[in-house]
Each structure stands twice: as C-alpha cells, then as structure tokens.
C-alpha positions, 0 to 999 in steps of 0.5 A: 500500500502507498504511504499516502494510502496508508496515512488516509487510512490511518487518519480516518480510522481515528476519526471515525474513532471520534466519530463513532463516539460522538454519534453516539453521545449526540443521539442520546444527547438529542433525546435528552434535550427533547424530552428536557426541553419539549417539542416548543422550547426545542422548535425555539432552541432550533430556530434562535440556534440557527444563528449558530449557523453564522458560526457554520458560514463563516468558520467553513469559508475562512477554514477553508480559505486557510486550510488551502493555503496551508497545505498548499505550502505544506506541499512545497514544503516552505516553512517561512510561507507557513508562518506567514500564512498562519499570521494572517490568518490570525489577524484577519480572524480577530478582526472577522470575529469583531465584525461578526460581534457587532452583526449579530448583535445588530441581527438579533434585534431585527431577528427578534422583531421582524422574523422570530415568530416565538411565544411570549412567555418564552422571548426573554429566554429565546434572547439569553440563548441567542446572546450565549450563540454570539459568544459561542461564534466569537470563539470559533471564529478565532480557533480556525487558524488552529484547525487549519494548522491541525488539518495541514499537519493531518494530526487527525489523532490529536484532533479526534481526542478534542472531538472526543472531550467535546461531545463527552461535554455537550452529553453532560450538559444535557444531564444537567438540562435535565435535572436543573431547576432553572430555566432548561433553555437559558441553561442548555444556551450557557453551557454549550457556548462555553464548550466552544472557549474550552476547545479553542483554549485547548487548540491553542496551547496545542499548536503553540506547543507542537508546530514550528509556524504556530509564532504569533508575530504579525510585526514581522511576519505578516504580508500585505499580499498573502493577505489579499490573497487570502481574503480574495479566495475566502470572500468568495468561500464566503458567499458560497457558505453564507448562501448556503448557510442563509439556504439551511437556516431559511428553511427553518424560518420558512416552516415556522412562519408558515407552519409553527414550531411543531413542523420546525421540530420536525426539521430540527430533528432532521438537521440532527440526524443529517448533522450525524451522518455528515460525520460519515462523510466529513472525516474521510473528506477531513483526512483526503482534502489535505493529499488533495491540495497538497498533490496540487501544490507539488504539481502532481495534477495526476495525483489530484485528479485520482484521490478526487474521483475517489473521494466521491466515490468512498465518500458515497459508499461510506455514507450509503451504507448508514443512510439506505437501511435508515431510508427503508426503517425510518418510520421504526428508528424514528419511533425506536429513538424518540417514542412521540414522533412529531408529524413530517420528521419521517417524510423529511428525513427521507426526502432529506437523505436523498438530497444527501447522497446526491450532494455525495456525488460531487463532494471532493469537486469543490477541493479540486477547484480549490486547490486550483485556485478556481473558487468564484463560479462555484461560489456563485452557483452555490449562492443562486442554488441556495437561495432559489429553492427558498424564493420557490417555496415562498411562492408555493406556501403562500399558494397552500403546498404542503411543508414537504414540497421545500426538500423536493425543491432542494433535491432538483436544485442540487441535481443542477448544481452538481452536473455544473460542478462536473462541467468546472472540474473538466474546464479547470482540473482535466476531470472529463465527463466521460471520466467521472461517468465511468469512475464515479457515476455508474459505480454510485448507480450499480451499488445504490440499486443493488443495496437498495434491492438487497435491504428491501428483501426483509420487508418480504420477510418480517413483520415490522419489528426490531428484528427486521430492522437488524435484517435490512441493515445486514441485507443492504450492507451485504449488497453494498460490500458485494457491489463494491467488490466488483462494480465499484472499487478497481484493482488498486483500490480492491488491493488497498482494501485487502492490504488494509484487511491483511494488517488488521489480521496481523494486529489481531494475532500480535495481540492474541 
C-alpha cells in the first residue's frame, strides 16, 4: 500500500474513532434535550440556534480559505510561507470575529422583531440563548487558524481526542438540562457556548506547543499580499457558505412562519440526524482534502485528479451504507429513538437523505477547484442554488403546498448544481465527463440499486419489528460490500482494501 494510502487510512480510522463516539453521545444527547426541553422550547432552541449557523458560514469559508493555503505550502514544503500564512490568518480572524460581534448583535434585534415568530412567555429566554450563540461564534471564529494548522499537519489523532472531550461535554450538559431547576433553555444556551472557549483554549496551547509556524508575530511576519490573497479566495468561500448557510437556516424560518414550531421540530430533528451522518462523510473528506491540495501544490495534477474521483466515490459508499437501511426503517428508528414522533420528521428525513447522497456525488469537486485556485463560479452557483429553492417555496406556501414540497425543491436544485460542478472540474482540473461517468457515476448507480434491492428483501420477510430492522441493515450492507467488490472499487483500490484487511489480521494475532 502507498504511504499516502496508508496515512488516509490511518487518519480516518481515528476519526471515525471520534466519530463513532460522538454519534453516539449526540443521539442520546438529542433525546435528552427533547424530552428536557419539549417539542416548543426545542422548535425555539432550533430556530434562535440557527444563528449558530453564522458560526457554520463563516468558520467553513475562512477554514477553508486557510486550510488551502496551508497545505498548499505544506506541499512545497516552505516553512517561512507557513508562518506567514498562519499570521494572517490570525489577524484577519480577530478582526472577522469583531465584525461578526457587532452583526449579530445588530441581527438579533431585527431577528427578534421582524422574523422570530416565538411565544411570549418564552422571548426573554429565546434572547439569553441567542446572546450565549454570539459568544459561542466569537470563539470559533478565532480557533480556525488552529484547525487549519491541525488539518495541514493531518494530526487527525490529536484532533479526534478534542472531538472526543467535546461531545463527552455537550452529553453532560444535557444531564444537567435535565435535572436543573432553572430555566432548561437559558441553561442548555450557557453551557454549550462555553464548550466552544474550552476547545479553542485547548487548540491553542496545542499548536503553540507542537508546530514550528504556530509564532504569533504579525510585526514581522505578516504580508500585505498573502493577505489579499487570502481574503480574495475566502470572500468568495464566503458567499458560497453564507448562501448556503442563509439556504439551511431559511428553511427553518420558512416552516415556522408558515407552519409553527411543531413542523420546525420536525426539521430540527432532521438537521440532527443529517448533522450525524455528515460525520460519515466529513472525516474521510477531513483526512483526503489535505493529499488533495497538497498533490496540487507539488504539481502532481495526476495525483489530484485520482484521490478526487475517489473521494466521491468512498465518500458515497461510506455514507450509503448508514443512510439506505435508515431510508427503508425510518418510520421504526424514528419511533425506536424518540417514542412521540412529531408529524413530517419521517417524510423529511427521507426526502432529506436523498438530497444527501446526491450532494455525495460531487463532494471532493469543490477541493479540486480549490486547490486550483478556481473558487468564484462555484461560489456563485452555490449562492443562486441556495437561495432559489427558498424564493420557490415562498411562492408555493403562500399558494397552500404542503411543508414537504421545500426538500423536493432542494433535491432538483442540487441535481443542477452538481452536473455544473462536473462541467468546472473538466474546464479547470482535466476531470472529463466521460471520466467521472465511468469512475464515479455508474459505480454510485450499480451499488445504490443493488443495496437498495438487497435491504428491501426483509420487508418480504418480517413483520415490522426490531428484528427486521437488524435484517435490512445486514441485507443492504451485504449488497453494498458485494457491489463494491466488483462494480465499484478497481484493482488498486480492491488491493488497498485487502492490504488494509491483511494488517488488521496481523494486529489481531500480535495481540492474541
């Protein structure tokens, strides 16, 4: 196996570590905070939260911004590039976190005016809890830089540790939201935005300690030209992800003026799920962008081109084997989980997952263009493609169409904008058409038929029962590892999957 395989492999398995435990720790966390909080408070938790998302733009934009021009150096190797970068990077996010700070004080006022539509008796908490998200996206503005050095290095072990400490966290939170006497809104608010300062305290000490271009000294290392470079390519980072974020947190708004905070709920659960099977696909994309830009910045255009392709494709896998048994069981996990379901959570989720697996197609496109320096056009189609469903659905609620008719507007808007994606990366990056439809394309289609057709057999079996869901797991999961063996991986990639399945075994008998 190449070391570069073997370093993928080795990172992604500690953040799936990470993952694993935080999977597990965010749906008993979930269930918690919904019978603590009830269906209203966590409707209103969910859309004053969504301020968060403010949070989400801006700290994707600029990491992304960052973590590019990192390993881009990383890849050459230059350190005295890497200082220079990370002291940017440093003075742009204080200054980008003093804006923020003063934007959503000034947002909260028209947001609680004009847009929240929250009970009465639950305002005065709505603004603790939307005060305490202010402070929670300060702080993580400011620990992108130290992300971005984290991500460069691919110190993924160090990172899934810190993953690990914050959702151990956010569940002991939850417990106290609980059993607290006080206001469990306000309460839940306070604790996780100071989850955010104890993660960046931690980031920070780290950093110093561990990597030589983690020297706080603007004076002498900071250079007007790198940062309007780096602003220019996250300014556009930050339409794209602002767009994005304004397309993710409208839905919210949209349902719960049109709809209330019952149907809001529905979404909100939605998003929590969605927010855990993204992990899925976010670890492995965490470990690959870095071997993605840094190929790039050593000229190796082949190298680029081949982990992008693969990319999508594991990327889908890995995501499809959790969300196709999930899609046939939803109406019982749903049930399973949460015992009252609130009515829509199951149609959402379902429409939601298609949506997500589409979005898995073309995932690692964007680093691509990334790491080509291509970023505007598709910032720009992320910003039409993001706001135009939500101007569409403005239209149709307004003429009495059903909630569900928001995810079918997303579905078709992100089918679009992934086949424009494809025709960027064959104009910059030499990704042909005829290249992703053979590598990516009918691989996704072979293994999703025969998955699906597999994990639908248990419906002929049983009855709906716990027992069925364990059959259609193991039926799907079946179809997609049979699928993947001959339609999906090819030569070199079934023998990095043997190689890898190899020293698993020599571990286990080492350890015996």
């Amino acid at each position: 196996m190449s070391s570069t395989a073997n370093r993928i492999l080795k990172n992604t398995g500690w953040l799936y570590l990470k993952m694993a435990f935080s999977m597990i720790a965010s749906l008993i966390t979930t269930r918690i905070i919904l019978q603590s909080l009830g269906a209203s408070d966590f409707g209103i938790f969910n859309i004053v939260g969504g301020a968060i998302g403010m949070l989400g733009f801006i700290n994707a934009a600029l990491a992304s911004a960052t973590q590019r021009y990192m390993s881009f150096s990383e890849g050459n190797g230059n350190l005295e590039k890497k200082k220079v970068i990370f002291n940017v990077s440093i003075v742009l996010h204080t200054i980008i976190s003093i804006i923020v700070l003063f934007v959503l004080v000034i947002a909260g006022f028209i947001f609680f005016k004009y847009i929240f539509n929250i009970p009465i008796d639950r305002v005065v908490a709505a603004i603790y809890v939307y005060c305490c998200f202010i402070v929670s996206t300060v702080f993580t503005v400011m620990s992108v830089p130290y992300d971005a050095v984290m991500n460069a290095h691919e110190n993924m072990r160090y990172y899934a540790l810190v993953g690990i400490l914050e959702s151990s966290l956010k569940l002991f939170v939850a417990f106290v939201c609980a059993y607290t006497m006080s206001d469990k809104l306000v309460v839940y608010g306070v604790l996780m935005a100071g989850i955010s300062i104890i993660v960046l305290i931690i980031l920070r000490i780290y950093c110093h300690t561990k990597y030589e271009e983690c020297v706080i000294k603007p004076t002498v290392y900071f250079r007007k030209k790198d940062a309007i470079e780096i602003s220019k390519f996250a300014g556009w980072n930050i339409v794209g992800c602002m767009t994005s974020f304004i397309g993710n947190y409208g839905q919210g708004i949209l349902l719960n003026v049109f709809f209330g905070v019952i149907v809001n709920a529905a979404l909100g659960i939605v998003q929590q799920l969605q927010g855990q099977l993204l992990l899925l696909s976010n670890n492995l994309l965490k470990a690959l962008n870095p071997v993605i830009v840094k190929s790039e910045g050593n000229n190796n255009r082949l190298s680029m081109i081949m982990w992008s392709l693969r990319g999508c494709k594991f990327s889908y896998v890995i995501v499809a084997w959790a969300v196709i048994p999930l899609f046939l069981e939803a109406n019982y996990v749903l049930e399973l989980w949460l015992k009252d379901v609130p009515d829509y959570t199951v149609l959402f989720f379902r429409l939601q997952m298609i949506r997500f697996l589409i979005e898995q197609c073309t995932i690692c496109l964007s680093t691509s263009l990334s790491a080509v320096g291509e970023i505007k056009k598709v910032n720009l189609q992320s910003a039409i493609f993001s706001l135009m469903p939500l101007l569409l659905c403005y239209v149709l609620f307004n003429h009495g169409f059903s909630p569900y008719w928001l995810f079918i507007l997303f579905i078709i808007v992100v089918t679009i904008q992934g086949a424009l994606k494809i025709s960027l990366c064959n104009q910059y990056c030499n990704i042909g058409f005829m290249l992703y439809f053979k590598k990516v394309f009918l691989p996704v289609l072979f293994i999703t038929l025969i998955s699906v057709s597999f994990g639908s057999l248990s419906y002929l079996i049983f009855d709906r029962s716990f027992c069925r869901l364990i059959m259609t797991c193991l039926l799907s999961l079946l179809g997609l590892i049979l699928s993947s063996r001959f339609f999906f991986f090819d030569n070199q990639e079934n023998a990095y999957i043997f190689n890898l399945i190899y020293k698993l075994k020599e571990q286990y008998y080492k350890m015996r």
